[in-house]
N, C-alpha and C positions, 0 to 999 in steps of 0.2 A: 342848409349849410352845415358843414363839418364841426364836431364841438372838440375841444382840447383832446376830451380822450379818444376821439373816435380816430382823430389825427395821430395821438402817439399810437394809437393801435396799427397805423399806417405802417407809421416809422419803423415800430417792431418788426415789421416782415424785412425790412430792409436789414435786418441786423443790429442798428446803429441806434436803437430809440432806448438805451440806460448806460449808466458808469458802469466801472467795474464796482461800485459801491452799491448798486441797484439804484441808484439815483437816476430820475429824467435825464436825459441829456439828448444831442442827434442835432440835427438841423436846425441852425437858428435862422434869423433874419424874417426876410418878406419875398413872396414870390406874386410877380406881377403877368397879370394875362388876360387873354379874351376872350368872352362868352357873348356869342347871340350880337355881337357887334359891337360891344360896351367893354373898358376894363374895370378890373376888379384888382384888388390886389390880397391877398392870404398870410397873414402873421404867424409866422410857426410859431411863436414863443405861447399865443392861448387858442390857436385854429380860428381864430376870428376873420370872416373874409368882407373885405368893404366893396361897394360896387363905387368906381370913382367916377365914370360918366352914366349919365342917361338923357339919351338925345336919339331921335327919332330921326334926325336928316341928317348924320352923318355913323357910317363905319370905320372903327380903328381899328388897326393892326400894328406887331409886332412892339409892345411896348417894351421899352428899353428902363428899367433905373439907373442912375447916375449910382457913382462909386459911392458914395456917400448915402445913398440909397431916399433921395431928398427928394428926389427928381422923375420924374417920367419921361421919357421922349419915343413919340409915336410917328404914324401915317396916319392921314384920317383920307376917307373917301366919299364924296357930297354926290348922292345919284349919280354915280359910278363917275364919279369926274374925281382928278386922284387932286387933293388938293395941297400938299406938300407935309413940311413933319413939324407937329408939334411938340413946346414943352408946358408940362406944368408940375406944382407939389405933390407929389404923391399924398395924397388927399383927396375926400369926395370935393372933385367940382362944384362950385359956386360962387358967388360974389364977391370971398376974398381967396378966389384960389381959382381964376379966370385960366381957361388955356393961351397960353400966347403962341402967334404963329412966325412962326420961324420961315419958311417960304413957302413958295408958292407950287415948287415943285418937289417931283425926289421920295424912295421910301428909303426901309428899310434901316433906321439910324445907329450908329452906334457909338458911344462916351469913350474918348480917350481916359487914358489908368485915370490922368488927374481931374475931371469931369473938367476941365475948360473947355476943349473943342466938342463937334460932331461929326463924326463922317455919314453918308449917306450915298445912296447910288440914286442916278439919274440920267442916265445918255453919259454914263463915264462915274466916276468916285468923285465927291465934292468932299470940301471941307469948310466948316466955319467956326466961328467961336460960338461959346453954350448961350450967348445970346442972338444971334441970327447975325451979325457982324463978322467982317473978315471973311467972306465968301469967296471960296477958291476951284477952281475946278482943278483938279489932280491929271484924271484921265481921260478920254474920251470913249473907250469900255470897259466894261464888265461892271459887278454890282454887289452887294452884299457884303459891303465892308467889315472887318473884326480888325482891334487894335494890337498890337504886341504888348507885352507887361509892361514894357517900361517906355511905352508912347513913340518909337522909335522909326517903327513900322507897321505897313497896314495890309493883312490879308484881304484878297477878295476874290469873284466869283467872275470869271470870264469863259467866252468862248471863241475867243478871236484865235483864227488859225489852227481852229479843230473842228471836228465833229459833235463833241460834247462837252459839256460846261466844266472847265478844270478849276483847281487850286492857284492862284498865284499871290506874289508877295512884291512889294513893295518899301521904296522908304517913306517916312511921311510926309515929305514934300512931292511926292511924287515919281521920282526919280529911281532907275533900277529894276522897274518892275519885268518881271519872269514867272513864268509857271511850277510849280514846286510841287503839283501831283498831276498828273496829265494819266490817266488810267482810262480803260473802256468803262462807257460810263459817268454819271453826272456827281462829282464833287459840291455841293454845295451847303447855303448857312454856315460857316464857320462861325468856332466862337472861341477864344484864344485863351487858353488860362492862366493867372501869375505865374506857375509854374513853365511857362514855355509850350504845351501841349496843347493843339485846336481838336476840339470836338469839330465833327460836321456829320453831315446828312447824307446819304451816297445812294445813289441810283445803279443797280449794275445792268439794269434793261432800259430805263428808261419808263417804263411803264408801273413796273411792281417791286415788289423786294429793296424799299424803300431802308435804312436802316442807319443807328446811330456807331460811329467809328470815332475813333482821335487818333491823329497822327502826328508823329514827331517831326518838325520841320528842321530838325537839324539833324536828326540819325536817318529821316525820310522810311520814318516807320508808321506802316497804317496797321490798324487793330481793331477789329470788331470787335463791338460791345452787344448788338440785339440781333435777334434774327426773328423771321416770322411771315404771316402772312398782310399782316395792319403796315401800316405806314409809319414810320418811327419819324419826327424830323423838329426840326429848331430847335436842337440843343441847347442849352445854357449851362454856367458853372453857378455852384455854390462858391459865396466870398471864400467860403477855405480853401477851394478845389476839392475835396471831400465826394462833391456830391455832382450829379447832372440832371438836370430840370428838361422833360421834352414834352413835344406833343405826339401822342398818339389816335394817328386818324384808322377807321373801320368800319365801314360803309356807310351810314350818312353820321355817327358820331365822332365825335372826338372828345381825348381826355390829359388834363397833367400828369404824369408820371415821372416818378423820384427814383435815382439808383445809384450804389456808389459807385464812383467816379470811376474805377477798374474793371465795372460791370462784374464784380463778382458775387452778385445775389439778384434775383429779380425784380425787375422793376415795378413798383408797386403805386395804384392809382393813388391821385390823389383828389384829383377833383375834376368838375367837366373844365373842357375850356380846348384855347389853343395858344401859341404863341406866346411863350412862357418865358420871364426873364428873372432873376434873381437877386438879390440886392442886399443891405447889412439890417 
């Protein structure tokens, strides 16, 4: 595992790793993700990385932190049976830090700005409160929900009525939903930042030239940020917007990579893993 300095040595390449005083500074928080089927989560403040699950009979994916950064909220999958999305303390698992299951179906989750609800996709967008209550079905397709800043509305991932999986938005009761980037090519993982800007993952074949963009959903401006022959994909923000947390896939590996959020220095590894979220 990574030691403090080997992580600011990270940071350095991104530019962002001292003050102007030469003082530490760069990325704070906790970056939350998955290796080999288990999460882990990685302190930027001393490169400490914790393994929070270890369990042999089931794989997690796309774990989410709460705004508060308190929280985890996943997908777990029992011999490929998808069993719906849990939460628990971001904390190694155990006897007082139990996963609790929120339901039985559904991936992909994601925290409204004030961590009380969860959206999730499952045969349509759902919604419920941060404890498995108030269970609503929003829509009956698309998937891959992302929240707006201020909890208002809800991006997601559809293909209804195209060839390829587009951008759309919503309110968050439901209502209103339309498509906001419809492009040749697969728009998908949004992830919305305070600022108003969604990072996503964009497909322009379908096959390859996988790569990370954010678009403006109100000037309806897209911009690339990576190019390449690897796989760029599940963006995430830093709590400042500052920064973008992704996975980068490359023939049978995969790895976390850091970059600022303008894409203007290269992204720089930072550890194995996939499906990578950010949190305070």
């Amino acid at each position: 595992m990574r030691t403090k300095a080997m992580l600011l040595s990270v940071l350095l390449t991104c530019g962002l790793g001292t003050s102007n005083t030469g003082a530490q500074s760069g990325p704070t928080g906790k970056i939350a993700f998955v290796k080999k089927g288990d999460l882990y989560l990685l302190h930027l403040d001393n490169g400490l990385v914790q393994r929070i699950t270890a369990t042999s009979q089931s794989t997690e994916y796309t774990p989410r932190l709460s705004p508060d950064g308190t929280r985890i909220a996943f997908y777990s999958v029992r011999k490929n049976i998808l069993e719906g999305i849990y939460v628990m303390q971001a904390a190694p698992e155990g006897p007082a830090n139990a996963r609790l299951r929120l339901t039985t179906f559904g991936d992909i989750p994601a925290w409204s700005p004030d961590g009380a609800r969860i959206a999730f996709g499952g045969q349509g967008i759902w919604v419920m409160n941060a404890d498995g209550s108030g269970l609503v079905q929003l829509t009956t397709f698309g998937g891959m929900p992302a929240w707006s800043p201020n909890g208002a509305q809800i991006a997601f991932v559809s293909s209804l009525n195209s060839a390829d999986r587009d951008l759309w938005m919503m309110n968050a009761d439901g209502s209103g939903a339309q498509p906001i980037l419809s492009l040749p090519g697969d728009d998908i993982e949004p992830a919305w930042t305070p600022s108003g800007t969604i990072a996503l993952s964009r497909y322009t074949d379908r096959k390859n030239d996988l790569d990370i963009y954010t678009f403006d959903p109100v000037a309806r401006v897209l911009s690339r940020l990576t190019a390449g022959s690897t796989g760029d994909a599940w963006p995430a923000w830093s709590p400042d917007a500052a920064w973008i947390v992704f996975s980068r896939f490359s023939n049978a590996s995969s790895g976390i990579y850091v970059m600022p959020a303008d894409g203007s220095q290269m992204p720089a590894f930072v550890t194995d893993g996939y499906h990578a979220s950010w949190g305070p």
